[in-house]
Steps between C-alpha positions, in 0.01 A plus 500: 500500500551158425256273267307217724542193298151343645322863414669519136407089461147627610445780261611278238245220531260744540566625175548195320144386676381829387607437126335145506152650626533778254572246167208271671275795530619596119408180383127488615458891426568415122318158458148709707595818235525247227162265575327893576622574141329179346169620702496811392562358132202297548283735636602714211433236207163468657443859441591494174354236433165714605576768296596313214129421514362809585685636180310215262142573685536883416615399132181249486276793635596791236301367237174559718600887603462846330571851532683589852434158646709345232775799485476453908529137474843503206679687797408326739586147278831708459566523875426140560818393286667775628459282823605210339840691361577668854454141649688312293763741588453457891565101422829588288636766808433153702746335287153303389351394226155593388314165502126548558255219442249544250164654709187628317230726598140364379271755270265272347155648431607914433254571268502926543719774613380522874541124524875535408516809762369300767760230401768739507398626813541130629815475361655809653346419818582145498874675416520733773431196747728278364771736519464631831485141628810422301701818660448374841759145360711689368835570739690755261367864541574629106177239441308538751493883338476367170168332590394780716484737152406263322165436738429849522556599104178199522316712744545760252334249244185465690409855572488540097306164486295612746404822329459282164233277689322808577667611855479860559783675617435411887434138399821463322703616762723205677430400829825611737635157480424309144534196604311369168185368596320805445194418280419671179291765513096377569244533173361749710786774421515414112 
């Protein structure tokens, strides 16, 4: 059969036309993956940033804890900058660097041990809804997962701070979504 010139000359602008769409398409697909990269990098630094504090509040609270409170609260102090390591790695799989601004939680006024378990309760919780609002910015999955742990290894935190407030068992227990506005336990159960 023989070639049609005007079919052949057809095909080949199509392709050509095809190829420019394609290397326009390219172009914006890499600058949106590149300005999603810089969000997620910011929404990142923010969390570290928050758990760079969170770290320094349980370090300022120690000194006001004994027995399994304080053995309770060195782990969970440890966790925190385990948080901070497995985030700054997050930013560096980004291609990012970790940059957080400098944020501090307030403690003034801990005088005894169940005021600094009620102020680690407020940190954790404070923590758990930070994080969950951060995963909802974030447009990379591995993250989003990150955070996700990371928020329920907190929910973890309160059940124990819970039962160190004077929770009982059924008390402690999270509700079936920690969101992080759960209130510490009422006088009533200590």
């Amino acid at each position: 059969m023989a070639r049609n010139p005007i079919t052949c000359s057809l095909f080949g602008l199509l392709a050509v036309a095809a190829l420019l769409l394609a290397g326009c398409g390219g172009a914006g697909t890499t600058t949106t993956a590149v300005s999603e990269k810089a969000a997620d990098a910011e929404t990142l630094n923010n969390v570290l940033a928050r758990q760079q504090a969170a770290v320094r509040a349980y370090e300022r609270t120690l000194p006001l804890l004994s027995g399994p409170a304080l053995v309770g609260a060195r782990e969970f102090r440890a966790s925190e900058q385990e948080h901070v390591d497995a985030t700054v790695k997050a930013l560096r799989g980004l291609g990012e660097r970790a940059e957080p601004e400098e944020e501090e939680i307030e403690s003034e006024g801990l005088k005894t041990q169940a005021d600094g378990l009620g102020f680690l309760y407020e940190v954790e919780s404070a923590s758990i809804a930070y994080d969950l609002r951060a995963i909802s910015h974030l447009t990379a999955s591995w993250p989003r997962s990150l955070l996700g742990s990371v928020a329920a290894d907190q929910a973890q935190h309160l059940v124990v701070l819970r039962q160190a407030l004077g929770a009982d068992v059924a008390e402690s227990i999270p509700e079936a979504f920690e969101d992080g506005t759960s209130p510490p336990p009422s006088k009533e159960s200590e």
